[in-house]
N, C-alpha and C positions, 0 to 999 in steps of 0.2 A: 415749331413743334412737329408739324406734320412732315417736313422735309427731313428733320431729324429719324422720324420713326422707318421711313420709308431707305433711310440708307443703314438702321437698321437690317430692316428685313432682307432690303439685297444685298445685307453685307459688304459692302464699301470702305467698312475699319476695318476689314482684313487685307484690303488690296488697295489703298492708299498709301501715298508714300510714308508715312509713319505706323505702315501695320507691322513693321516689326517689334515695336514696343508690343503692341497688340497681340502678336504672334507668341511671346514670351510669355505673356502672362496667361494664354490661353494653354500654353504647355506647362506651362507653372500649375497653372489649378487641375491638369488632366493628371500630372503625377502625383500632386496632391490626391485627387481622388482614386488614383490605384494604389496609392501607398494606404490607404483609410479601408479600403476594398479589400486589401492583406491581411490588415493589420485586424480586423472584424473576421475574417474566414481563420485567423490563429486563436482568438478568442473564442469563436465557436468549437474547435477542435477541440481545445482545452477545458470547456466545458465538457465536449460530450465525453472527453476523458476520463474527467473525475466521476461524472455518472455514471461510468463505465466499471470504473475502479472501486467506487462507494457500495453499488450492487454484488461486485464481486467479496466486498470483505462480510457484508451483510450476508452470503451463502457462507462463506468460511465462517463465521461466527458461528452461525446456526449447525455446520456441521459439527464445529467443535465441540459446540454445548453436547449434541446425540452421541460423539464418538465417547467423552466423559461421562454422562449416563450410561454408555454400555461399559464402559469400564469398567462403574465403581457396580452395577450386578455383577458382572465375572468378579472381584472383589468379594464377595459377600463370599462368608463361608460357609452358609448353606448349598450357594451354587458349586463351590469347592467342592463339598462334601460329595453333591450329589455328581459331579463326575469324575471324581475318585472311587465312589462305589464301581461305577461304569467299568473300570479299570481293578475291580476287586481290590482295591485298595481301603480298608476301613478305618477312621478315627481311632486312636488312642483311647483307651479305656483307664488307664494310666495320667495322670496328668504330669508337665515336662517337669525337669529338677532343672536348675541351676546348677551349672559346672563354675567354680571360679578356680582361678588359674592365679596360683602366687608366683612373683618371679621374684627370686633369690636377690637381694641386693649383691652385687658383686664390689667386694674389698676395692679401692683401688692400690697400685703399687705404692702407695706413701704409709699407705693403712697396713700394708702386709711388713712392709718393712719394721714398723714402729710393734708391730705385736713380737 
């Protein structure tokens, strides 16, 4: 046990004549762990993406909701009214008609023929 631990420590499985199996495995698990190393720093990006992305739609929501609220006052037709006066422009005292507009059915030529 004790000769075991001590060719351990001075590494004697890496420079015996069967350290190439050794060798292999030892670059087997080092690519493994830079490949897990990558593969964790894309996951981290792509989190901080989406919380990037998430905060951004949460401003654009919120602006949208305020630019619709100013909207729908310019809408109102008090506010209308009141800068239209601005521009000496005053409301109708009158209220609108209705125009309707008949359109003449046109005969086709079988109809004109037959009359």
């Amino acid at each position: 046990m004790k000769n075991g631990f001590t060719n351990i420590l001075k590494a004697r499985f890496l420079i015996d004549d069967d350290a190439i199996k050794n060798w292999r495995f030892i670059v087997f698990l080092i690519l493994l762990a830079i490949i897990m190393i990558a593969n964790t720093q894309q996951y981290e990006q792509k989190v901080f993406r989406i919380a990037a992305l998430t905060n951004e739609v949460k401003e654009l929501r919120s602006e949208f909701v305020d630019r619709r609220s100013q909207l729908m006052k310019l809408k109102m037709e008090s506010t209308v009214s009141q800068k239209m006066i601005e521009k000496e422009i005053f409301p109708s005292t009158v209220p609108p008609v209705k125009i309707k507009v008949i359109k003449k059915e046109e005969k086709s030529f079988l109809k004109k023929i037959w009359q």
